[in-house]
C-alpha angles and dihedrals in degrees: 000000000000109000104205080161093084109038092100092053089044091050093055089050095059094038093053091048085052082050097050099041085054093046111121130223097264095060087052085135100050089044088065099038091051082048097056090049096045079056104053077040089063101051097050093050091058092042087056098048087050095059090042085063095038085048096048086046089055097042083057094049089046095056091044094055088043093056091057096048086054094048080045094049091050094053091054084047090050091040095051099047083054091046090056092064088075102038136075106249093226090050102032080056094048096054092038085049086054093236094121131047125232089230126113099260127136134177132192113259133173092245127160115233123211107200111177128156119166122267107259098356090172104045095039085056105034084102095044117106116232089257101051086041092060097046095056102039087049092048094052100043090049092056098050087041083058083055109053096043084056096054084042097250123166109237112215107171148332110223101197101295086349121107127199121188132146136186125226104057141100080003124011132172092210137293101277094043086044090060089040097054086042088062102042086048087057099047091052087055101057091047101055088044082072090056082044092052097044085052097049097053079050087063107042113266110128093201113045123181129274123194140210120196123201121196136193153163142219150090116311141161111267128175141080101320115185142058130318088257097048126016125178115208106219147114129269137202162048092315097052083052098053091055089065094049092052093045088055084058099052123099118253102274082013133123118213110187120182116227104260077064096043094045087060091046101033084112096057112035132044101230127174114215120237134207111289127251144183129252130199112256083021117115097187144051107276112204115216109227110199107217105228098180135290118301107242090049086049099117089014110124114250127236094230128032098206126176127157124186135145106298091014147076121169126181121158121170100207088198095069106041108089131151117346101000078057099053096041089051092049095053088043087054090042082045098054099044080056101056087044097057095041087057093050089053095057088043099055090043114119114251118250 
């Protein structure tokens, strides 16, 4: 390393030797004074020089060291983002934040549960090769995924075409706000798997999803169930249970609630009440409530008009027929009723 910091000290050194060597015999004195400080010059000088070496090896070291921290850095990084697949965010925060323990260790909690699974999943997908099977089943699990993080819902597990999810743990908003953001949750859903279905006979599947949604609440265990060496960090009990059950019950593209949901939503959704049943690990009739809509889009008019039978899909989005493509689709619908009705006529004349 050059050291131009020190031209200037090295300069005086070698000007004081000149100055001593020329002194005469009369500044004796000052010769020996100016001695003894070139000396303690000197040996500053090489002290210094010493810790300037000493001082460039550390700041090498330093940024080595600082290099590795920051490979190191990038692989937890790395590592964690990985991690997060496989985590809830609320509760992969929460332990990152330091504000949960990895440790088994569960506690009741009023929680609602969202149970949903798609109607004949078996049987829709027997003729669907592995790789169409995947992609669907991907694409549909990633879009609801995207909607229950939006409506802030803890995502427990996906059991083959199954979700689990529940609001109220690790954050909840309350108990009441926690059933109100399930269902809207669940609503939101159902009416983007429209947009789902639409997409997928587009594409060529003949037998897209459909998907039925249950919903309940009521007080589970929640919390890391397992060993030491592998937890699972998930909720227990009859009212999980009772969501399935409920969700087995819906209509396809349909939402069954039972009533300690509905009491806490009433406000918020139109819902019919259905015939009660019994569930098992339930000691007690459970009443189906069918979710129509939320109260203040009752009336309003719907962005698709969607109905599937034998012989028959229809599905109509209002917000993109305009002009032409309106009017045509109007006299094809007027077309076809008529057709319709002009068949049943014939159908219901008296022989002979």
């Amino acid at each position: 390393m050059p050291y131009e910091l020190f031209e200037h000290e090295a300069r005086v050194v070698d000007d004081a030797r000149a100055l001593i060597k020329e002194s005469s015999h009369d500044s004796e004195r000052l010769a020996e004074a100016c001695a003894s400080l070139l000396k303690e010059y000197e040996k500053l000088f090489r002290t210094t020089r010493r810790l300037v070496r000493m001082s460039d090896r550390s700041e090498a070291e330093l940024n080595r060291l600082a290099r590795d921290l920051d490979e190191k850095n990038q692989m937890l990084e790395s590592l964690s983002s990985k991690l997060s697949k496989y985590l809830s965010p609320q509760v992969y925060n929460s332990i990152f934040k330091g504000e949960r323990d990895v440790a088994i260790a569960t506690e009741r909690k009023k929680l609602t549960v969202f149970f949903s699974d798609i109607k004949d999943f078996t049987a829709t997908t027997s003729d669907l090769e592995p790789e169409d099977l995947t992609f669907l089943l991907n694409d549909y699990l990633t879009e609801m995924s995207t909607i229950a993080l939006q409506h802030g819902a803890t995502i427990d597990k996906f059991i083959g075409d199954a979700m689990l999810l529940f609001f109220g743990d690790p954050e909840t908003r309350g108990v009441k706000e926690d059933a109100a953001a399930c269902v809207r949750m669940a609503l939101a859903m159902q009416r983007r798997m429209v947009e789902l279905r639409r997409r997928w006979r587009e594409a060529g599947y003949e037998k897209p999803f459909q998907m039925r949604v249950g919903v309940n609440t009521g007080y589970c265990n929640v919390g890391n169930f397992g060993s030491n060496d592998r937890m699972d960090y998930t909720i227990i009990g009859g009212e999980v249970n009772l969501a399935a059950r409920l969700e087995s019950i819906a209509e396809p593209g349909g939402i069954t609630m039972a009533y300690e949901t509905y009491a806490l939503v009433r406000d918020l959704v139109h819902a019919q009440p259905g015939d009660p049943i019994m569930v098992k690990g339930i000691p007690r009739e459970v009443v189906p409530y069918k979710v129509i809509g939320l109260r203040d889009e009752i009336g309003q008019t719907e962005q698709f008009v969607h109905y599937e039978s034998d012989g028959m899909q229809l599905f109509v989005d209002l917000d993109r027929l305009k002009g032409n493509a309106k009017r045509a689709a109007i006299r094809e619908l007027e077309r076809t009723i008529e057709a319709m009705r002009s068949r049943r006529r014939r159908s219901t004349r008296p022989a002979g």
